[in-house]
N, C-alpha and C positions, 0 to 999 in steps of 0.2 A: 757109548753113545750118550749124550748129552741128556738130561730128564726133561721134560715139557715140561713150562709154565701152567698147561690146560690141564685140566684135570680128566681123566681118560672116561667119554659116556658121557659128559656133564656139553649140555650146550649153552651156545652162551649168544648170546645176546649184543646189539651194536654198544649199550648202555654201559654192559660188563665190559668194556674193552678200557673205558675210562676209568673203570671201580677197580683194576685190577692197581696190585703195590709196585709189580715191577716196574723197574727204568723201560722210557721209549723204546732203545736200542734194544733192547731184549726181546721186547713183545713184538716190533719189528721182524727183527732176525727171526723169531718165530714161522713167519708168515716166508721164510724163505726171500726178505726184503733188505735193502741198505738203506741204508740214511746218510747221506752225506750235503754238511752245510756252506755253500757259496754263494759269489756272486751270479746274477745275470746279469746281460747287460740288453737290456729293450729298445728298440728304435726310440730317436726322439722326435717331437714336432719342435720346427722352428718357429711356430710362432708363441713358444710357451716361456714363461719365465723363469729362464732358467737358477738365476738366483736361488729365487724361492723353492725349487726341485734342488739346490746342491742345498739348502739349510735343512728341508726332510730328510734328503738322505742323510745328514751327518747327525742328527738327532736319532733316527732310524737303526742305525750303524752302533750308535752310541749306546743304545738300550739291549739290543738283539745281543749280543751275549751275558747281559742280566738276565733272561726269558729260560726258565728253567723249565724242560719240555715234558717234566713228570708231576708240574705241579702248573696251577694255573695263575698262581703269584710272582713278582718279580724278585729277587734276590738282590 
């Protein structure tokens, strides 16, 4: 069996969840959780500009796998 990240008796706190060293995926996985990164795809309104919605996404797109999810800095 696997050893816990938690320390056994020790409670913790929403705060500690963020202090803790482990990767996302771990602490995650702790919780009996997955993570898995995709698209969605959201209804659109027609009266919106779409342009301007396809240059955030690809700005959006273009950042998101620099966001490194164990630290609050970009790579």
């Amino acid at each position: 069996m696997k050893k816990s990240i938690f320390k056994e008796g020790r409670t913790y706190t929403f705060k500690d969840y963020f202090d803790l060293s482990n990767p996302f995926d771990q602490i995650v996985t702790e919780f009996s959780y997955s993570y898995a990164l995709g698209q969605i795809d959201l209804p659109e309104l027609k009266t919106c500009n779409t342009d301007t919605i396809n240059i955030l996404k690809n700005v959006y797109y273009q950042f998101l796998p620099k966001i490194n999810l164990n630290s609050e800095t970009i790579t």
